[in-house]
C-alpha positions as CSV (number, residue, x, y, z in Angstrom):
1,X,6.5,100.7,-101.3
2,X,4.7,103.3,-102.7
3,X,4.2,105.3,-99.0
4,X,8.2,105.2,-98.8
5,X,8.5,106.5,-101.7
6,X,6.2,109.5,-101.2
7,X,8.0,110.1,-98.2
8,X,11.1,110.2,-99.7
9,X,10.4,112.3,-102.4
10,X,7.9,115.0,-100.2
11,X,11.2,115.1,-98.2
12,X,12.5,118.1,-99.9
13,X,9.6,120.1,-99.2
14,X,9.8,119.8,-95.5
15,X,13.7,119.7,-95.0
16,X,13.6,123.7,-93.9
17,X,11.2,123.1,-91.7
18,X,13.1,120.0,-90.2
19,X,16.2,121.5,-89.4
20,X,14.6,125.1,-88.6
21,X,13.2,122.5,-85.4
22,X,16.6,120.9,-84.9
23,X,16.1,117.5,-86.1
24,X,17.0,115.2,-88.8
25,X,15.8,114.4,-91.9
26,X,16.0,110.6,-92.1
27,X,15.9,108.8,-96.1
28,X,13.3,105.8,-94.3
29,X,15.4,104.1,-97.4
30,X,18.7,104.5,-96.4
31,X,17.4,104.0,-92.7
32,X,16.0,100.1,-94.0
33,X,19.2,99.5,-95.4
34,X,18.5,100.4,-99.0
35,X,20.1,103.1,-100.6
36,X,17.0,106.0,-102.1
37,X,18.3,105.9,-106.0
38,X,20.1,108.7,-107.8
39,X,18.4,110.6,-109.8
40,X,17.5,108.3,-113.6
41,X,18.4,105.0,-111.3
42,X,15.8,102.6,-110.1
43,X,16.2,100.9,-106.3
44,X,15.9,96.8,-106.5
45,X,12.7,95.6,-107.0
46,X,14.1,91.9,-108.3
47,X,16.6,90.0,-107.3
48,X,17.7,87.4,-109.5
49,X,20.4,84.8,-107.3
50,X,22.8,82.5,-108.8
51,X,25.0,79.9,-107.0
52,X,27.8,77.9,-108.9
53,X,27.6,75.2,-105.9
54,X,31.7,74.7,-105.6
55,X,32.4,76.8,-108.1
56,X,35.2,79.4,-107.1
57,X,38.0,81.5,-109.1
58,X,40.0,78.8,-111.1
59,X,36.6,77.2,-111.8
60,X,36.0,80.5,-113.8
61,X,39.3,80.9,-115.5
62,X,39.3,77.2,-117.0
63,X,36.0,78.0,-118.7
64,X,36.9,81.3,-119.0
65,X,39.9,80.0,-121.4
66,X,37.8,76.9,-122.8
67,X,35.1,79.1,-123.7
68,X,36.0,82.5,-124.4
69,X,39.9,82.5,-124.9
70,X,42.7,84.5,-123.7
71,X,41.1,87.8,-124.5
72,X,37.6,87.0,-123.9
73,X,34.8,86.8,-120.9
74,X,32.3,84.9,-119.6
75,X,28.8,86.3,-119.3
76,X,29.4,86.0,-115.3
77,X,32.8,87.8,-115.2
78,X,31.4,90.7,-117.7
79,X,29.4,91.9,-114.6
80,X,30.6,95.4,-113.9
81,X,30.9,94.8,-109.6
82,X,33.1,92.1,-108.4
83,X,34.6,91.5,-105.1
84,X,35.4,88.4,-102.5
85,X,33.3,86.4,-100.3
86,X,34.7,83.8,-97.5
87,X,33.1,81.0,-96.3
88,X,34.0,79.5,-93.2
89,X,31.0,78.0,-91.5
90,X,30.4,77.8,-87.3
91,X,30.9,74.3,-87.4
92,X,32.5,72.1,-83.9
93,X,34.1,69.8,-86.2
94,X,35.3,71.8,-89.7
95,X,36.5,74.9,-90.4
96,X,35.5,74.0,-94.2
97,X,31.9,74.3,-95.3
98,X,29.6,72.2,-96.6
99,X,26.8,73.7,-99.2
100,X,24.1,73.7,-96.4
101,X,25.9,76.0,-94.0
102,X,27.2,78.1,-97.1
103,X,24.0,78.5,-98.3
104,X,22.2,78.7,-94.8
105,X,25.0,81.9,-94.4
106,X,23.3,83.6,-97.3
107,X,20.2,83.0,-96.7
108,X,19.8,84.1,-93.0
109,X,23.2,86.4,-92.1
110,X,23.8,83.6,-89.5
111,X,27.0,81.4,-89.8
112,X,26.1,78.0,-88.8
113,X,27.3,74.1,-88.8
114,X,27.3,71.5,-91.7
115,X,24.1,69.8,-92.6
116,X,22.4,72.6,-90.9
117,X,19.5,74.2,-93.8
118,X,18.7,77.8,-91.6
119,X,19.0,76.9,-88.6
120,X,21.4,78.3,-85.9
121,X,24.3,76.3,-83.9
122,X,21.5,75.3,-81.2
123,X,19.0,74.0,-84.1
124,X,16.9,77.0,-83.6
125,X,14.8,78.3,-86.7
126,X,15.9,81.4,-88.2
127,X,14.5,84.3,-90.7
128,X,15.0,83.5,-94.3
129,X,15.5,85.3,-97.3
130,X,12.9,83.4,-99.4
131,X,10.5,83.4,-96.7
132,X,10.7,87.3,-96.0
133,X,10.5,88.7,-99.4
134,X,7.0,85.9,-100.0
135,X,5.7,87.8,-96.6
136,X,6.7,91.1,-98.1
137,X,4.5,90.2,-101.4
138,X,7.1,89.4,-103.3
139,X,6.8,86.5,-106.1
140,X,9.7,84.2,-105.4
141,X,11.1,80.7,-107.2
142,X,14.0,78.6,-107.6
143,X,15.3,77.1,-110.5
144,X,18.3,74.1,-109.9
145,X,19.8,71.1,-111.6
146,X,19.9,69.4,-108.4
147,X,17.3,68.2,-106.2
148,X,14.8,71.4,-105.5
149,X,15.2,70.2,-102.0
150,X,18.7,69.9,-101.9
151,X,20.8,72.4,-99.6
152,X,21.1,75.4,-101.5
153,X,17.5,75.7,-102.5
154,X,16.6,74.5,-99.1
155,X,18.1,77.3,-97.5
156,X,16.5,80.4,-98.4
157,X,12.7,78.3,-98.4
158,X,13.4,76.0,-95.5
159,X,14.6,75.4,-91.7
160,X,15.9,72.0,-91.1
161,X,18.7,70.2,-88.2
162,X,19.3,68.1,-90.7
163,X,19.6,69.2,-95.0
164,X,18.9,64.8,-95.8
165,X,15.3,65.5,-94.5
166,X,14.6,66.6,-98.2
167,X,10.8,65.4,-98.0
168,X,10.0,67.3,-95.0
169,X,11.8,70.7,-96.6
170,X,9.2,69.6,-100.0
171,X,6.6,69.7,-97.1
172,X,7.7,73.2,-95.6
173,X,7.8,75.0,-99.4
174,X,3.9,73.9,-99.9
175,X,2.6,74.8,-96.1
176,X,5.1,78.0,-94.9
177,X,7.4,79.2,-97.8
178,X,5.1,79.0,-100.8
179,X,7.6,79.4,-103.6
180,X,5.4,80.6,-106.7
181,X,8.1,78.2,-109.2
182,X,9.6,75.6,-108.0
183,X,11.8,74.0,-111.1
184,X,14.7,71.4,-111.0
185,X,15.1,67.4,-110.2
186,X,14.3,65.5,-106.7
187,X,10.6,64.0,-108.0
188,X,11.6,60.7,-105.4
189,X,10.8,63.2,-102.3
190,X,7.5,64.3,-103.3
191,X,5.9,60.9,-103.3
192,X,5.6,58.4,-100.7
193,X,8.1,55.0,-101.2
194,X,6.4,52.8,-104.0
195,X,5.0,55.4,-106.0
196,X,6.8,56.2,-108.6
197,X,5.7,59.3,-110.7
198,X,6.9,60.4,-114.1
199,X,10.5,59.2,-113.6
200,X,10.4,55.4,-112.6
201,X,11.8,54.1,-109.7
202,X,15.3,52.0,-110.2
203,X,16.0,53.2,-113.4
204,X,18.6,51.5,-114.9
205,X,21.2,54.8,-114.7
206,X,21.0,54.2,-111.3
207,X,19.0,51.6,-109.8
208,X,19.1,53.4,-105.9
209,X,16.9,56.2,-107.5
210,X,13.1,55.4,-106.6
211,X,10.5,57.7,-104.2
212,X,11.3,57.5,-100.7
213,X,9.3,60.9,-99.5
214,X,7.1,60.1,-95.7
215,X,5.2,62.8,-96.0
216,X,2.3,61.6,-98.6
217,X,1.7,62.5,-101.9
218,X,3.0,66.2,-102.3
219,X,2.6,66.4,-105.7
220,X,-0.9,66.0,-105.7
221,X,-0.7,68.1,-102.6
222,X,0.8,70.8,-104.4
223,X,-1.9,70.4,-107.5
224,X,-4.4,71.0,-104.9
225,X,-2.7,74.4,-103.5
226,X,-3.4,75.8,-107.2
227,X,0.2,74.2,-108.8
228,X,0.7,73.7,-112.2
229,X,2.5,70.8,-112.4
230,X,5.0,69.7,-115.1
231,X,7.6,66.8,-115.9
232,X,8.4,67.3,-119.5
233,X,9.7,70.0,-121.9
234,X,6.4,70.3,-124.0
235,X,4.9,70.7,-120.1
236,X,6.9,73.2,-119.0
237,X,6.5,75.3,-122.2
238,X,3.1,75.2,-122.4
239,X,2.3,75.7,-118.4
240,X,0.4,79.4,-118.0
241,X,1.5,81.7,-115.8
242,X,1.0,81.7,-112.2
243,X,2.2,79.3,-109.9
244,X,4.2,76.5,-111.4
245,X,6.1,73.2,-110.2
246,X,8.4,71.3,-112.3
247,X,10.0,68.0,-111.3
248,X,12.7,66.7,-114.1
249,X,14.6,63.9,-113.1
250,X,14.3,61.1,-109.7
251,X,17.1,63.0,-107.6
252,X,19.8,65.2,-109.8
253,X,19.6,66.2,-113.2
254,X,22.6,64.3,-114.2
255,X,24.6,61.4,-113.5
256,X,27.8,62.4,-111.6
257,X,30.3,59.5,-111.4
258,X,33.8,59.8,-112.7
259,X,35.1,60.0,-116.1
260,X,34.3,57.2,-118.6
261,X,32.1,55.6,-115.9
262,X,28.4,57.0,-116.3
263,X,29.1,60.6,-116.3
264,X,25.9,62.2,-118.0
265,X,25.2,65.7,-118.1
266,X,21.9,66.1,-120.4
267,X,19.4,67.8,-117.6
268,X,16.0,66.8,-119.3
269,X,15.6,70.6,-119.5
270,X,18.2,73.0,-119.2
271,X,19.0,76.1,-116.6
272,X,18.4,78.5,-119.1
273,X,15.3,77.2,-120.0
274,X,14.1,76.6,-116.8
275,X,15.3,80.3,-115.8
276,X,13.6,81.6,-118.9
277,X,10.3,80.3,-117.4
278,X,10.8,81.4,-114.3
279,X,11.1,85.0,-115.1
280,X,8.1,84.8,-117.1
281,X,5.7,83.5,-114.2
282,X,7.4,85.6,-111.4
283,X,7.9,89.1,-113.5
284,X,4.1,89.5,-113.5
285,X,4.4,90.0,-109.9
286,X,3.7,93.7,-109.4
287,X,6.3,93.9,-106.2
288,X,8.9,92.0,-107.7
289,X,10.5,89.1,-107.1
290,X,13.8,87.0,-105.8
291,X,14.8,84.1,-108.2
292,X,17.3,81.7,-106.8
293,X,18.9,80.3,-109.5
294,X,21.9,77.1,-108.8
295,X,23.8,74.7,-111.2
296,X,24.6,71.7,-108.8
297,X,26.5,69.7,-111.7
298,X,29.6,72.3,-110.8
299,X,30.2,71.0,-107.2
300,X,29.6,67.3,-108.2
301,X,31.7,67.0,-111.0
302,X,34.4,68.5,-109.3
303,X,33.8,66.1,-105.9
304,X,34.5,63.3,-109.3
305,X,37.4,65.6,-109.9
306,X,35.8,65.0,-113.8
307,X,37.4,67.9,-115.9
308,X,35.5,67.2,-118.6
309,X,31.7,67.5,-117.2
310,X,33.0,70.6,-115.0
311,X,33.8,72.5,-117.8
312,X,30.7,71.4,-119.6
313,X,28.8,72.3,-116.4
314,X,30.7,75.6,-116.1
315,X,29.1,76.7,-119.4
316,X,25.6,75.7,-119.0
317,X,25.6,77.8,-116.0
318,X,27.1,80.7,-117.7
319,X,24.0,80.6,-120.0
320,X,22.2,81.0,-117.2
321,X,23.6,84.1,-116.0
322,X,23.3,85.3,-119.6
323,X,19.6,84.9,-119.4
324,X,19.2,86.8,-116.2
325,X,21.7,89.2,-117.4
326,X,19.3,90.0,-120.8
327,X,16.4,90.0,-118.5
328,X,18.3,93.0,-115.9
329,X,19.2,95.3,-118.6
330,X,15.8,95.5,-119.8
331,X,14.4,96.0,-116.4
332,X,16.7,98.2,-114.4
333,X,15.4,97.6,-111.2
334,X,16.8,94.3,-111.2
335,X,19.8,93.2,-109.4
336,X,21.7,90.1,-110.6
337,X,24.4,88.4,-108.5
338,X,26.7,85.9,-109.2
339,X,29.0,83.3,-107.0
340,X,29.4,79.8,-105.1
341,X,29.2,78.3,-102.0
342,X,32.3,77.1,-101.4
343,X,34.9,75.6,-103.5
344,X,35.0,72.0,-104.7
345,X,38.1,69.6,-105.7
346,X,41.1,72.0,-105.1
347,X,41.2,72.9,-108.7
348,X,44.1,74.5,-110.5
349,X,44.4,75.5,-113.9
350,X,48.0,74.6,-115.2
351,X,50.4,74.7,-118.2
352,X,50.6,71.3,-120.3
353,X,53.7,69.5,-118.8
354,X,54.1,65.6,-118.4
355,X,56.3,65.7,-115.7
356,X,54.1,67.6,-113.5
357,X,51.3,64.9,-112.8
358,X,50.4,65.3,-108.9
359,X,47.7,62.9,-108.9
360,X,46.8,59.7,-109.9
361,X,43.7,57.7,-110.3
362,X,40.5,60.0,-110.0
363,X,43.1,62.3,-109.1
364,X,45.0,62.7,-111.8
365,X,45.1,65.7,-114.3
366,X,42.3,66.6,-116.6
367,X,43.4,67.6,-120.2
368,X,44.7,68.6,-122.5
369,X,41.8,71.2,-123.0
370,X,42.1,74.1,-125.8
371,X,42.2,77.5,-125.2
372,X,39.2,79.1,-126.8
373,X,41.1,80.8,-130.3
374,X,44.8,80.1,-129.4
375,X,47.4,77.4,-130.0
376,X,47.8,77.5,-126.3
377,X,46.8,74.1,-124.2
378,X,46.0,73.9,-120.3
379,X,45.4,70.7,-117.7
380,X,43.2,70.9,-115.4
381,X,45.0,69.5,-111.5
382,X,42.8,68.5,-108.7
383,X,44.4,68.5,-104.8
384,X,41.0,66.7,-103.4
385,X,37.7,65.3,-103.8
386,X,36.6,67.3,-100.9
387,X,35.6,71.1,-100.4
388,X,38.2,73.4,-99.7
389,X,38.1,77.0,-97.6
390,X,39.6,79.5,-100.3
391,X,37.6,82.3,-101.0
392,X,34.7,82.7,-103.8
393,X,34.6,85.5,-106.1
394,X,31.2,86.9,-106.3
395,X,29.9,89.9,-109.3
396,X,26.9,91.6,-109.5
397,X,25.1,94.1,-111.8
398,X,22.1,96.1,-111.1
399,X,21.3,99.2,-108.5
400,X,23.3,98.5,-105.2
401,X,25.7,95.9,-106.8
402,X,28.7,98.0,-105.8
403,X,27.9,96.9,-102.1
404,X,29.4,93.1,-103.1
405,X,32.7,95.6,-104.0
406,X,35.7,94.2,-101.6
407,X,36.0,90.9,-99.4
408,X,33.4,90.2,-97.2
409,X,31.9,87.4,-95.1
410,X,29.5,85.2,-96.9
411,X,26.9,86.3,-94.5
412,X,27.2,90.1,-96.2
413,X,24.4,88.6,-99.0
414,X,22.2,88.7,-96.0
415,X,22.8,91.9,-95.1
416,X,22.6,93.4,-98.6
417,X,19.5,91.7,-99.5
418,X,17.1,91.5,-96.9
419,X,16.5,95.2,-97.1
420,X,16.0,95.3,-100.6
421,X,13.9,92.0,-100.1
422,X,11.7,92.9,-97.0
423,X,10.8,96.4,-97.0
């Protein structure tokens, strides 16, 4: 970093003398894909991540109006850039994505089929985002609600045919990725069937939970590798800096059924918490860092087409995005971005009117809900329990945000971050 930017700024001096030969002075930042900063702005040194898995624009508006009111914003739509991002996958079989092509598209610029974590439409590994900015000497960690395995997460630290081979991607993060924070739910793949660790197996939320991992005792493998290792709030607020694995919950951080029938959302620890730690153990990194950052309870709630717990979910993530927001506008070299994978449950946010029930069953409309400061009421109307292909919105603030300006391919994260990530 420090050679580019001596060449850069020795470029002036020689620029005469360049085009006195007939050449052409090349920026070697602009030629990498990064543009040099203007004069008082910093280039990206961080780069802070976060995916609303299934969360796309009416998602925002319904906690935008339960949460902030007609007049107000949410932390996530007060960033300054915003723009579009589609996300079809290369799938035989679906034009719809699921979250491990979505997120595979991010994390490598390459479209590719459902279920596949990085990989291309032959199975073959490909580069990836995480991977790249650790070999650059970057710090780099992800912080979820769902499993840390689990698609999304998966695909920026991970290649895999198949995204259900969670053990084998906990496997691939200790021995090739080497994420320095590693922080959500999924404990059951890091120990072999039969041994239960903090969180018992069949617990009676839901007796299917219980370790199932094949590849031995990664936890103590991972303690071994120079991990601190933490299952508890008091644990994660007292680990040290340095590198740090946190394991909250058997498989998600929550319980994700339908209304009324077992819906929990109380993570043992929440995003913002967990993002708050983050930041402290990779900011010490002297080259920066990427942070992925995901709230998994969006997209399941809405598969549950459960109103109530999306909403709920919505704002814990928006917390989230207000701690990495805080954390950007003290360090200006630190670009935040902000969108989802796909969108989850068709959902539409409607005027309060009886006679316009389109669903029934799990179906059926969510609400009343109260607009945040108003006498005003809205429903929340589902169309499936399924993903759908709109578009997602995506905003962004920080030096080269602007680039997510205007509707783009999913796979343009790729191809604005691996510069900044890489060289």
């Amino acid at each position: 970093m420090l050679v580019r930017s001596v060449r850069w700024l020795a470029a002036p001096v020689v620029a005469g003398a360049v085009a006195a030969a007939g050449l052409t002075l090349v920026n070697p930042l602009r030629e990498a894909g990064a543009e040099a900063p203007d004069r008082g702005r910093p280039g990206v040194r961080n780069v802070i991540f976060i995916n609303g898995d299934g969360m796309a624009s009416a998602h925002r508006e319904a906690a935008r109006l339960y949460y902030a009111g007609m007049d107000g914003q949410l932390t996530m739509d007060k960033l300054p850039v915003s723009g579009q991002l589609t996300t079809s996958p290369d799938d035989p079989e679906s034009a719809i994505t699921d979250s491990a092509a979505g997120a595979s598209a991010w994390a490598t610029g390459v479209r590719t089929y459902n279920g596949a974590i990085s990989v291309d439409v032959d199975g073959n590994p490909l580069p990836i985002l995480g991977a790249q900015a650790k070999q650059a000497g970057k710090a780099t960690g992800l912080v979820t609600t769902a499993q840390v395995t689990d698609a999304s997460p998966a695909a920026f630290f991970s290649n895999s045919v198949d995204r259900a081979a969670q053990d084998d991607i906990a496997r691939q993060y200790l021995e090739k990725s080497k994420p320095d924070v590693i922080l959500g739910g999924g404990e059951d793949w890091w120990l072999p069937a039969g041994t239960p660790g903090a969180y018992p197996d069949q617990p009676a939320e839901d007796p299917t939970e219980g370790s199932r991992g094949t590849k031995g005792n990664l936890i103590a493998q991972a303690q071994a590798d120079g991990y601190q290792y933490v299952s508890t709030p008091a644990q994660l607020a007292a680990a040290g800096r340095g590198k740090l694995l946190g394991l909250f919950a058997n498989q998600e951080m929550f319980q994700q059924r339908a209304e009324g029938q077992g819906d929990v959302y109380d993570p043992v620890v929440s995003l913002a918490t967990m993002t708050k730690k983050a930041l402290t153990n990779l900011s010490t990194d002297r080259d920066g860092f990427f942070l992925l950052i995901e709230e998994e309870g969006v997209d399941e709630f809405a598969h549950r087409n459960n109103g109530v717990r999306t909403l709920q979910t919505m704002g814990e993530l928006d917390k989230a995005v207000a701690v990495a927001r805080a954390y950007a506008a003290t360090h200006r070299d630190t670009l935040v971005v902000v969108t989802g994978d796909h969108e989850t449950g068709g959902l539409a946010v409607e005027d309060v009117d009886t006679a316009d029930e389109s669903g029934t069953g799990t179906s059926a409309e969510d609400g009343p809900f109260a607009v945040k400061g108003s006498p005003f009421q809205f429903y929340i109307d589902w169309t499936t329990t399924g993903h759908t292909g709109v578009d997602v919105p995506v905003t962004a603030y920080g030096p080269l945000a602007e680039r997510f300006t205007g509707k783009h391919p999913n796979t343009h994260v790729y191809d604005v971050l691996e510069p900044v990530l890489t060289r």
